[in-house]
N, C-alpha and C positions, 0 to 999 in steps of 0.2 A: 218813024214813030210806030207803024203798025208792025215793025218787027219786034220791036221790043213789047208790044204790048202781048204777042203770042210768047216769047221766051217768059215773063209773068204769067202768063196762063199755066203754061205746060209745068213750070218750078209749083207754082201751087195746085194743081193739080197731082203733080206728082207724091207733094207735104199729106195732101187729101190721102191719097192710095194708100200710103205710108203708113199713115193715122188709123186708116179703116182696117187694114192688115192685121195692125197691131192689136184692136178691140176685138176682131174676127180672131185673130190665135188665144185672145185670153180669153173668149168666151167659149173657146172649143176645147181648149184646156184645164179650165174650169168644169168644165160639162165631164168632157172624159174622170177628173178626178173626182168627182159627186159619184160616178156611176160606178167608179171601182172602188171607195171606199163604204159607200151605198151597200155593194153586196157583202158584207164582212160586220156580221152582227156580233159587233161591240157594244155592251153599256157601260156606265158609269160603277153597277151595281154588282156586274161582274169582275170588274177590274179591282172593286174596293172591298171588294168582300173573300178576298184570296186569301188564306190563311197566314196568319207571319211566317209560321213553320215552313210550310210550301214556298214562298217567298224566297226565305233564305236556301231551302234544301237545293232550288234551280242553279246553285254560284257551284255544286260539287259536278267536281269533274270524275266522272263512271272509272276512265282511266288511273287513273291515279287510285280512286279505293281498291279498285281492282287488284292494284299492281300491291298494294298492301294489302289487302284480303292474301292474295295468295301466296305473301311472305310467311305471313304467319298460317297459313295451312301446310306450308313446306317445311318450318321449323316452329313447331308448337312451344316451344321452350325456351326462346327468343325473347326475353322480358322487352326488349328495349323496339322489336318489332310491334309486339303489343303494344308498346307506350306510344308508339308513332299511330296505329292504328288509331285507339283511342283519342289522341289530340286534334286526328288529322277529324275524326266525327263529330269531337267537341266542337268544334274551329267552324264544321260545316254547318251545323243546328241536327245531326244526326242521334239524339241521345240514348235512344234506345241498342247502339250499335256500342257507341263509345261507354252505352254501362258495362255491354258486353267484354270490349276487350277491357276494359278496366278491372274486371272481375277476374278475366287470365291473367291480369300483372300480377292480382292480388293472390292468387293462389300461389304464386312462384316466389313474389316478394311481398310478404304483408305486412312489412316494415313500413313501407312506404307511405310518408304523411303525405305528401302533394299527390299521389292517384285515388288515397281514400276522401280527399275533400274535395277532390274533380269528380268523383266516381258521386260523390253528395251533390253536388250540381245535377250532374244530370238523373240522378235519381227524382228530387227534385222537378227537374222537365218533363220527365213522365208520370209526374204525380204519385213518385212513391214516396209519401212525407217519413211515412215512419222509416224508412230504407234509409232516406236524406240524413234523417237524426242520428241516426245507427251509425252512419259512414261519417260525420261530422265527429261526433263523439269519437270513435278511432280515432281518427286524426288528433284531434285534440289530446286523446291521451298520450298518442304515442310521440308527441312535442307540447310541452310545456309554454313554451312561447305562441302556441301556431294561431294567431287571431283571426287570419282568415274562417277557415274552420268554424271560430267561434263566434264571427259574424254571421256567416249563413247561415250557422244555427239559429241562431236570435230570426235570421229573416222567414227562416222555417214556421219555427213557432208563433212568430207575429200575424203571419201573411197566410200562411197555408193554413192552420192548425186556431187558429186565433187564441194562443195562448200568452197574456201578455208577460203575464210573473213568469214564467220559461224564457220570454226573450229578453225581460228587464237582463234574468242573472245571467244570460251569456253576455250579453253587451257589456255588465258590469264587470264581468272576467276580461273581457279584451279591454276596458279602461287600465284595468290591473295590471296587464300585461304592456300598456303603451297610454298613455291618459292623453294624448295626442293623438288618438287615433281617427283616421277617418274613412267615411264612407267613399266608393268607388266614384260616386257622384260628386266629393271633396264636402258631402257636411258635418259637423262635428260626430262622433258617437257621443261626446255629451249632451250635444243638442237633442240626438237620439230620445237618450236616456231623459232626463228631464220632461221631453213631449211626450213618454209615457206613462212619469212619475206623476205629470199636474193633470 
């Protein structure tokens, strides 16, 4: 009987050690992680207050603009180097870069509706409205159909410019052009139009 009653001891005794171990490594692990994340002065106010631009520009990879930067320094004449330039800065939130090479496509080709209304975008990002209108309009001239174009426009003059009779008649030009038409967001452009008719 009093062996068994020591093999009981020793088994909870041991459950004991076990238990206390266990609270001893989460308190000491606990401790060590206050103390290291302790020194690394983070807030709230830093973290939410980071520009969107900054934000996105961290996802560009150095290599790769690199490797197209120096495409187009090796062959200036490259229209389709420039276009990759451009898209790849569009794509990154780069728009001062991508107005850039947008501008060499356009000297080589200024034909081209889809770089003068991407070239409006990011004119646009950089707060040049009137540059935006300017490159909207190209576009729009030089395609009879082109709605996008005629949509930014409208977003130019609504939002940047607060011009609303400028945005009504582009928006009423892309009904014209497609009365189905809709925003990126999927809401009508007649809904558009209407919410700044009433």
């Amino acid at each position: 009987m009093e062996e068994v009653k020591q093999d009981y001891m020793k088994k909870s005794s041991c459950y004991l050690l076990v238990i206390m171990a266990l609270l001893v490594g989460a308190f000491i692990g606990n401790t060590i992680t206050m103390l290291y994340v302790g020194n690394k002065p983070t807030s709230v106010s830093q973290v939410s207050s980071a520009p969107q631009q900054q934000q996105q520009a961290s996802s560009v990879n150095p290599a790769k603009l690199a490797e197209l930067e120096k495409a187009v320094a090796a062959n200036p004449t490259n229209v389709d180097g420039w276009i990759q330039l451009g898209h790849y800065c569009f794509d990154n939130n780069l728009p001062a870069k991508a107005a850039a090479a947008y501008e060499h496509v356009l000297e080589l080709r200024p034909m081209d509706v889809g770089v003068w209304s991407d070239l409006g975008v990011m004119y646009r990002r950089t707060e040049r409205f009137e540059d935006a209108i300017r490159a909207f309009k190209q576009a729009a001239s030089l395609d009879a159909k082109h709605v996008v174009s005629r949509f930014n426009l409208g977003i130019v003059y609504l939002h940047d410019l607060n011009d609303k009779a400028s945005a009504l008649k582009a928006w009423k030009e892309v009904l014209a052009i497609d009365p189905n038409a809709k925003t990126p967001g999927g809401q009508s452009v007649k809904e558009l139009v209407k919410g700044l008719e009433s």
